[in-house]
C-alpha positions in Angstrom: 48.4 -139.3 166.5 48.5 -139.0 170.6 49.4 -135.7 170.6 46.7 -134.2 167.8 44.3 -136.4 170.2 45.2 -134.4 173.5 45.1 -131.2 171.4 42.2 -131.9 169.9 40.7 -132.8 173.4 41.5 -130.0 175.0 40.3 -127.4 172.4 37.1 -129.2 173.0 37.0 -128.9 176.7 38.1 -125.2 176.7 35.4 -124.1 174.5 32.6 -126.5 176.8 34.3 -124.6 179.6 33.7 -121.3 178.1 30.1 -121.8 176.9 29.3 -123.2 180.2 30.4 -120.0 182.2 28.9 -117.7 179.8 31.8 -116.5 178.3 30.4 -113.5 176.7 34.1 -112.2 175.0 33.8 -108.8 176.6 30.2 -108.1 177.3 28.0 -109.2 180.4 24.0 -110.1 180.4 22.7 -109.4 184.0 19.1 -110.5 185.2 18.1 -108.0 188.0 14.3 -108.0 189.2 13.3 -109.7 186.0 14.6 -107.6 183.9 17.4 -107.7 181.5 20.6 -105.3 181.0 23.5 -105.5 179.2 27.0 -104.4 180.4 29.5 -103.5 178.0 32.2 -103.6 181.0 34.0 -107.0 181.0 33.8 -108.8 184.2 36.8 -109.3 186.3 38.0 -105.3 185.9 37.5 -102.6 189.0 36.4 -99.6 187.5 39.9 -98.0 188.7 41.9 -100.8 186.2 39.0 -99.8 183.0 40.4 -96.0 184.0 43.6 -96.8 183.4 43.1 -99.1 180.1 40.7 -96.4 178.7 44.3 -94.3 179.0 45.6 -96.7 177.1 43.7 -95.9 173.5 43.4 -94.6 170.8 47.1 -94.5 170.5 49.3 -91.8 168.6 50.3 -91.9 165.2 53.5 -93.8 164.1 56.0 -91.4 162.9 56.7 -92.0 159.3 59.6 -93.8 157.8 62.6 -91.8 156.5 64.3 -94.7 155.8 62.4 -96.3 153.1 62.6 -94.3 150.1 60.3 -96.4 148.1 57.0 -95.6 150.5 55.3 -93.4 148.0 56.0 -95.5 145.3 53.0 -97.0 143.5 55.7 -99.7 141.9 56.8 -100.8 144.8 53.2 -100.7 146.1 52.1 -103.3 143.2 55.2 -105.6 143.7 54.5 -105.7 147.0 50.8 -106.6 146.8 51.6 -109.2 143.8 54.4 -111.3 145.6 51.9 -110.9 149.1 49.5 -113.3 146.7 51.6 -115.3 145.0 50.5 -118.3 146.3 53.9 -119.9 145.2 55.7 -118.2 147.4 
């Protein structure tokens, strides 16, 4: 009961901590001479780190998988997606 307390508790303070800096998850509002813009940049990257992230996508194509010979299969397919939502299992 102590410990779901102190979880609980600090769940709550992280989010009041969040909301109070303005965590925006990812995007910036910015007041300048009364007017209002929006930045799509997150705050806290130089503009040399987003150059190097932006590298960093979109990301290749993952070779396909000679070693399952049931891929293409649209049995397998169906016992796969069946036993996923068995709710059972």
């Amino acid at each position: 009961m102590r410990k779901s307390k102190l979880w609980f508790g600090l769940l709550v303070g992280s989010v009041a901590l969040a909301v109070s800096s303005g965590g925006t998850g990812g995007a910036a509002n910015i007041t300048k001479n009364g007017r209002q813009f929006s930045s799509t940049v997150s705050v806290g990257f130089s503009p040399e780190e987003w150059a190097v992230i932006k590298t960093l996508s979109p990301l290749p194509d993952l070779p396909v998988d000679t070693t399952n010979k049931h891929r293409n299969s649209p049995a397998a397919a169906l016992l796969g997606q069946k036993l996923f939502f068995e709710p059972r299992l």
